[in-house]
N, C-alpha and C positions, 0 to 999 in steps of 0.2 A: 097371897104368897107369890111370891117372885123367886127367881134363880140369880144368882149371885156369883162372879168370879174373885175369890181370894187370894193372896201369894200367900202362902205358907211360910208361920216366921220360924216351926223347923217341922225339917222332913221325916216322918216317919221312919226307921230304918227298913220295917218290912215294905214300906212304899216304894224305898232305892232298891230292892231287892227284886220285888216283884211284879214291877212296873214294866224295866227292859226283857225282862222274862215273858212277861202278856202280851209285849211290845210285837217282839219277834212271833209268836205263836201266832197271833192274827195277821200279822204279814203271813204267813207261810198260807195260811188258813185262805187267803185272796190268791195269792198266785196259785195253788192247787185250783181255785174258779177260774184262775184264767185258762189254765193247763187243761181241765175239763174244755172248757170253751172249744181250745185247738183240736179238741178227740183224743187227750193223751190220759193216761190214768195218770194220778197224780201221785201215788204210792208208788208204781212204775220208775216213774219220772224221779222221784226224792230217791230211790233206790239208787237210779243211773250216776246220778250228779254226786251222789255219798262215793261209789265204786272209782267214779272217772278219778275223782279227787284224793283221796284216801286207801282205796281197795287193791295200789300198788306200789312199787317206788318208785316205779316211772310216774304214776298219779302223784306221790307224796314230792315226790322231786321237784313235778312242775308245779304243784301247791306253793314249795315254797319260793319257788322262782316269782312266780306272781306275789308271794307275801312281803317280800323286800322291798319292792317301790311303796306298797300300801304302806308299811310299814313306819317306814323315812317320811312316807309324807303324813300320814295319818299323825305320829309324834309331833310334826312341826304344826298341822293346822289346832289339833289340841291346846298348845300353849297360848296361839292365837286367837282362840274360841275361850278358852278361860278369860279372857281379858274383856270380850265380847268384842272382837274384831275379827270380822265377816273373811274371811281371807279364801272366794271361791276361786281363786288363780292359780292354785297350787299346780295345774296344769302345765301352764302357760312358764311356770318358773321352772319345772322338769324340764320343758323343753329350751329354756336359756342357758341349763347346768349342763347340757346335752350338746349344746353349740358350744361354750366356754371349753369343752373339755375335749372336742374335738380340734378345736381352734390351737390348744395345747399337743396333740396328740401330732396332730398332721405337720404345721406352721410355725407354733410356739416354738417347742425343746425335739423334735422326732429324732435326734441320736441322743436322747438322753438314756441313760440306763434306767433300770424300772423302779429302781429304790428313789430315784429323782422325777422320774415322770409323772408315775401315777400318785403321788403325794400331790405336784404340782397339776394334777387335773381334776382330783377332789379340793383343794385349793379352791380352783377356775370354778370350779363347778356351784361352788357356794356361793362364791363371792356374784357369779353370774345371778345364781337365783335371788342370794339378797339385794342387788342391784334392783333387779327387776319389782320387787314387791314392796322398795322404799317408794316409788314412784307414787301407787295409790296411798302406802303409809302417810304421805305427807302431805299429799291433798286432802285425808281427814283428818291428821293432825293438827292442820292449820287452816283450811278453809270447810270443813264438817261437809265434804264431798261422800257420798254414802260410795263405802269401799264395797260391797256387791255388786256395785254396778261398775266400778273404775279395776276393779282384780279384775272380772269377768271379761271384758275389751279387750284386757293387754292377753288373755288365753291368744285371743284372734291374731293378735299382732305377731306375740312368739310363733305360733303357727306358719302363718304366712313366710314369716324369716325364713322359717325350718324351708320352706318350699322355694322360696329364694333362692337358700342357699347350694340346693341340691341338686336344683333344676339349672342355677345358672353358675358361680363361680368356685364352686365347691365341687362341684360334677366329675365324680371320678373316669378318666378316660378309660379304664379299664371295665366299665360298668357296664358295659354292653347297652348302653342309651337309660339305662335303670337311673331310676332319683336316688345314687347312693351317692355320698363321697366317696374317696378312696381305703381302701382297707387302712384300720391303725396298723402301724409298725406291732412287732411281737410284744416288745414291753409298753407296750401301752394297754396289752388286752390279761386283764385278770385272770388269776387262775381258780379251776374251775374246782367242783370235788369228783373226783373220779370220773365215771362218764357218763357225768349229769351236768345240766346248765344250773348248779348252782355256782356262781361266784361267789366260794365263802368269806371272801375280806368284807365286800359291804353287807351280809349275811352280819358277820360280826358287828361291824361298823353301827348297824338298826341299833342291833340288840343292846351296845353299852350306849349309844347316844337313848333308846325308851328309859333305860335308865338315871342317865345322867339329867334329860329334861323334868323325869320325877323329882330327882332331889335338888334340881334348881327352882321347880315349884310351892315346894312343901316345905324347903330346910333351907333358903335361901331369901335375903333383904328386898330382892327384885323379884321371887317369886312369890312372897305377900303382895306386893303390891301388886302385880298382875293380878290375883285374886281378889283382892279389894277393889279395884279396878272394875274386874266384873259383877261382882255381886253388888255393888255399890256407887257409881260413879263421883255423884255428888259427894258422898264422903270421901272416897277419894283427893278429891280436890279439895274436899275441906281440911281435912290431915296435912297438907301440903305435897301430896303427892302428884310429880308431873305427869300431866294425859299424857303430855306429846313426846316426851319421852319412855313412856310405855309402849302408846300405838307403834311408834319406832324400831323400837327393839324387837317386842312380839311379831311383826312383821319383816324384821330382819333374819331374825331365826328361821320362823316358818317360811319363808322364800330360800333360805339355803339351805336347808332339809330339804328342800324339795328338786334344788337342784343337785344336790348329792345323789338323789333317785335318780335322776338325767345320767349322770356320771356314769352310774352301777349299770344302766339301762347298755350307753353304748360301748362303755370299757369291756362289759363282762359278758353282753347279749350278740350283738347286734358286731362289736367290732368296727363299724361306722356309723355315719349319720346316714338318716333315712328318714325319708319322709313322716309327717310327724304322727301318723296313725299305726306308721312301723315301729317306733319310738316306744308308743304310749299307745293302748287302745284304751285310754281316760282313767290312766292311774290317778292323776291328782283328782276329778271328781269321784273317783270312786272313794278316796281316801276320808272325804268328808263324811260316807255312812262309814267308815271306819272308826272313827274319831269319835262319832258322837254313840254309836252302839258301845262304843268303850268308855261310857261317861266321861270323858275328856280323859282320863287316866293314863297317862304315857306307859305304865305297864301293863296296863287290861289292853293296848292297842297290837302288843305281842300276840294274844289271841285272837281278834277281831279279824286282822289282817290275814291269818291262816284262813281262816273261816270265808273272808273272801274272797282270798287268792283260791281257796279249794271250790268255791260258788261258779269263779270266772273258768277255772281247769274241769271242772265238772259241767257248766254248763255248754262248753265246747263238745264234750262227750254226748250232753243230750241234744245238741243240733247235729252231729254225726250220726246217733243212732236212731232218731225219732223223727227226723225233716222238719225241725222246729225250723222258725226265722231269725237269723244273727237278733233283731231287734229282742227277744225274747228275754234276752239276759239283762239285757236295759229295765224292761221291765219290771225283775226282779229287784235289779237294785233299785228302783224309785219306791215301789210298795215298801221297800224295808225301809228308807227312810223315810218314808211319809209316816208309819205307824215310829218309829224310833222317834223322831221330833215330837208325834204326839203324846207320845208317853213319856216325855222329857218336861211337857207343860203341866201334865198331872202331876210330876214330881215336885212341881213347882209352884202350883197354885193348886186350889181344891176347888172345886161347886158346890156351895151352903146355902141354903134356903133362909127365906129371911119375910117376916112381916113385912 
């Protein structure tokens, strides 16, 4: 008797059901071992992180302040990961749609009024991130360059830019020596909901684009073929469907999704550019447990995103109230995607015993 890995030619549906359900329970079930570890209860602890997130409206506010970037980016890496194109940059394209849209705000149009600006810096901001994520696109498109490793680079390069540009020709003189630029003019900075940092335009903006990416997946000639694409390559190409026209596109969107995040970040947050950990404290990597705990689903990533926009505002509370280590919430999110991918392979293949 020997053990056997299978693909499954279909999925059980209580398997899709209750796979990411076991998924998450045993992550939670590890990091409670870590939490123990530090000397913290772990009941304590799940308490604190539910309250910081959830248990006010200044909790619920800054939930969904952090769910918008995840949000925007988790929908674009989704379409990208349907196709099985690795796209770990979504980082690295926030922070391009972040420069493009200051570049607009400050230099571009700054007497422009706000019905023309902020159009034209969501514009910027896309076009910056799809720019930046054709790059690796086309090195797998046409030379089978593995884009995990060529997205991941260009994080470091945007990065650097960011620090470039803030430290040296972007450097607001009025900054008191701080790596900001100069404050946006007023119609450049979103408006907000009452007196919460919600910026609700790209609040909106998520919410009809998680939609719009479903029904260009599911009900649209391009979003078959993304599908087949993934589940299939070889067929794929054997139907006559082009790769490199897929890898293309899916990576055009998913990089300007993510630069739209950059947009929302400095238009509506931030009101400049800042150095890139001010910017982002790793919304595009977080968005990938976002993505995949939301079975790739552009409207399950609606949820997902609260869930860890409230993890990241809730975990902030339990390093204020318990002397955790910033590193702690890292930790959080790698257990949930370690256990989310693996219950992503169950879904996908089975273990049969065999003569």
């Amino acid at each position: 008797m020997r053990l056997k890995v299978e693909k499954r030619l279909i999925t059980p549906r209580w398997v899709s059901v209750t796979v990411p359900i076991l998924s998450l329970a045993l992550a939670l079930f590890v990091i409670a071992l870590v939490l123990w570890g530090y000397g913290v209860n772990p009941l304590a602890a799940y308490k604190r992180i539910f309250a910081g997130a959830f248990g006010s409206l200044y909790g619920l506010s800054e939930t969904t302040v952090k769910a918008i970037p995840l949000m925007i980016c988790g929908v674009g890496l989704a379409i990208a990961f349907q196709a099985l194109v690795w796209n770990i940059g979504a980082e690295g394209q926030l922070l391009i749609g972040a420069i493009a849209a200051t570049w607009v705000a400050l230099y571009g149009l700054p007497d422009a009024p706000a019905f023309v600006l902020l159009p034209c810096m969501f514009a910027a901001g896309f076009l910056g991130g799809a720019i930046w994520a054709l790059i690796p696109a086309i090195l797998k498109a046409k030379f089978r360059a593995n884009e995990t490793i060529t997205t991941l680079l260009t994080v470091y390069i945007a990065s650097e830019l960011v620090n470039y540009l803030v430290y040296g020709p972007w450097k607001g003189a009025e900054e008191w020596g701080f790596p900001y630029s100069s404050k946006f003019p007023p119609a450049a900075q979103l408006p907000r909901l009452g007196n919460t940092r919600i910026h609700y335009p790209t609040l909106i903006l998520a919410l009809v684009l998680a939609v719009l990416v479903h029904i260009l997946l599911m009900r649209t000639k391009l979003g078959y073929e993304i599908r087949v694409t993934g589940n299939n390559p070889e067929a794929a190409r054997y139907a006559g469907m082009s790769y490199f026209k897929t890898v293309v596109l899916v990576m055009l969107i998913s990089g300007g999704l993510a630069g739209l995040a950059g947009v929302g970040e400095v238009a509506g947050i931030h009101h400049r550019l800042r150095y890139p950990q001010g910017i982002s404290p790793g919304y595009g990597f977080t968005a990938i447990i976002v993505a995949w705990l939301a079975r790739l689903n552009p409207l399950a990533v609606i949820l997902t995103s609260l869930l860890f926009g409230g993890l990241l505002v809730g975990g902030d509370a339990l390093q204020v109230a318990m002397g955790l280590p910033m590193a702690t919430i890292n930790i959080f999110n790698g257990v949930i995607l370690f256990f989310v991918l693996g219950g992503e392979l169950l879904t996908r293949y089975k273990i049969a015993l065999s003569r």
